[in-house]
FINUBA-82637 format. One line per 2 residues: number of its first residue (from 1); their letters; for each residue x, y, z of C-alpha. Coordinates in steps of 0.5 Angstrom, whole numbers, plus 2048, in hexadecimal, padded with zeros to 3 digits. Example, Ala and Ser with C-alpha at 12.3 -4.5 7.8 and 13.67 -1.06 7.14 Angstrom:
<dolos>
1	as	819,7F7,810 ~ 81B,7FE,80E
</dolos>
This chain:
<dolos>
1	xx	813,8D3,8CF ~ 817,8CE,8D3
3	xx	813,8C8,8CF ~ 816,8CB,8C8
5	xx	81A,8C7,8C4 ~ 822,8C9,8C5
7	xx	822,8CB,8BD ~ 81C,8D1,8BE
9	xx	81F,8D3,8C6 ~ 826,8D4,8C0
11	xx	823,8D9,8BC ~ 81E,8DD,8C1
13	xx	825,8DE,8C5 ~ 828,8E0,8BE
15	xx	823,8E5,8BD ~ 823,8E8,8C5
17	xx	82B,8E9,8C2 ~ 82C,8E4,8C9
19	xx	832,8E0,8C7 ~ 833,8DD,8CD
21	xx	82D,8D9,8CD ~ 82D,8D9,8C4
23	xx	833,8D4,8C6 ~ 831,8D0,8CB
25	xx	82A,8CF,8C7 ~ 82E,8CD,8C1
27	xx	832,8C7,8C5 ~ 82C,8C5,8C8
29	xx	828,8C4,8C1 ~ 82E,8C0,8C0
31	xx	82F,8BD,8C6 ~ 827,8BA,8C7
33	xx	826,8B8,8C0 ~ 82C,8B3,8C0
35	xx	830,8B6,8BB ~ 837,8B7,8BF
37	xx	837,8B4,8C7 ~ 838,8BA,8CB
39	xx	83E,8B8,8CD ~ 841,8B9,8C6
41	xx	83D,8BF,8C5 ~ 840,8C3,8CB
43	xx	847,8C0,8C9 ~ 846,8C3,8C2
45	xx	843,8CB,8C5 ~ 84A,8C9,8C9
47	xx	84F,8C9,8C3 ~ 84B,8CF,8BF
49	xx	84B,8D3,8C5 ~ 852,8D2,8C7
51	xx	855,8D4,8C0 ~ 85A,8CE,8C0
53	xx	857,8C8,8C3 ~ 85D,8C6,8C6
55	xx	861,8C4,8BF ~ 85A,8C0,8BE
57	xx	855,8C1,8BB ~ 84E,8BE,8BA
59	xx	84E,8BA,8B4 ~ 854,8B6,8B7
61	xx	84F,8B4,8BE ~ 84A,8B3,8BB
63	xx	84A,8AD,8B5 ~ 848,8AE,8AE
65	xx	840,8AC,8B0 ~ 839,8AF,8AF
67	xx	83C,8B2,8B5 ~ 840,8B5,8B2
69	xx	83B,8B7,8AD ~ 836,8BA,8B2
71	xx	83D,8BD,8B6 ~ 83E,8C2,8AF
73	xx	838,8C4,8AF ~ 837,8C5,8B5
75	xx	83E,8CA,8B5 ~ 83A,8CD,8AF
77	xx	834,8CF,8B3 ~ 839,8D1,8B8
79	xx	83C,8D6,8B3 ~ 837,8D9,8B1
81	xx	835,8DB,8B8 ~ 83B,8DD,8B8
83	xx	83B,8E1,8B3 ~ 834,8E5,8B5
85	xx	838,8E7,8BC ~ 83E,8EA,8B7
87	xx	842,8E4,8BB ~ 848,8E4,8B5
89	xx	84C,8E0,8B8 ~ 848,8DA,8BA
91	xx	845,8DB,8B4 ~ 84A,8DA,8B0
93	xx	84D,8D4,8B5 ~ 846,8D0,8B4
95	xx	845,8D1,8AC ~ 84C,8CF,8AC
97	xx	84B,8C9,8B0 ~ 845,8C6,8AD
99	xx	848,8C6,8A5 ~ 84D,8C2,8A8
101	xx	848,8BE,8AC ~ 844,8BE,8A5
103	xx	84A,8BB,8A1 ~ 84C,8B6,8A6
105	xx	844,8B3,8A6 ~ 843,8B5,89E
107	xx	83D,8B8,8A0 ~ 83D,8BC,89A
109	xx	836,8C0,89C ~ 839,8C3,8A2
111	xx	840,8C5,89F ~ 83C,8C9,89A
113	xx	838,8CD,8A0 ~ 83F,8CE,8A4
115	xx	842,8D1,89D ~ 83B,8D4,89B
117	xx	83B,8D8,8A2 ~ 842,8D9,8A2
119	xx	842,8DC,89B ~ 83D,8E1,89C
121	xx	83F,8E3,8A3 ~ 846,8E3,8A0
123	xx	842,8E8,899 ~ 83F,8EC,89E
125	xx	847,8EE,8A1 ~ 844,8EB,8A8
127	xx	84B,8E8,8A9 ~ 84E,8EF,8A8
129	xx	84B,8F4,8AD ~ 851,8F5,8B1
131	xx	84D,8F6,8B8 ~ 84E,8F0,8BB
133	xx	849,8EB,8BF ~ 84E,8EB,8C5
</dolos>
């Protein structure tokens, strides 16, 4: 098991309903396929997990790049992940932080995945379940 690609090892932990291990294997898929340093990786599980970001947020430390092209779609699969643990708030922080990341880079495919699952989670009343993530 240990061989697998990160991105193989994300989905088996989503389907074992592990979110610890669905989080982790998600970083990593990014993490080993150069798309986001890891560094900026964590810094970004950071900002969402925490709620504010210390006033930053993730587009403001990472510059408009390919980089920050991969970092939304990274917050797309970490909003979707999310969402499959019934996590409304860090879903909503990680949907949110990566239509802005989209605008701010132009990268129009992604913007339209963040609005597309934002819409349908949104359509669904996701969002309006007042039983709380915490």
């Amino acid at each position: 098991i240990h061989n697998r690609h990160p991105r193989a090892r994300h989905v088996e932990s989503l389907k074992q309903k592990d979110v610890v291990n669905a989080l982790f294997h998600l970083h990593r898929h990014f993490e080993t396929n150069g798309d986001i340093p890891a560094d900026e990786s964590v810094l970004l599980h950071e900002l969402i997990s925490s709620g504010s970001g210390g006033g930053r947020s993730a587009h403001s430390i990472t510059p408009v790049s390919q980089s920050g092209r991969r970092a939304a779609e990274a917050l797309i699969g970490l909003g979707a992940t999310h969402a499959q643990f019934q996590h409304r708030k860090e879903t909503a922080r990680a949907l949110e932080e990566a239509t802005r990341i989209a605008q701010q880079s132009g990268d129009e495919d992604a913007l339209a995945k963040a609005l597309a699952l934002s819409g349908l989670l949104a359509e669904s009343e996701y969002f309006d379940d007042d039983d709380d993530d915490l």
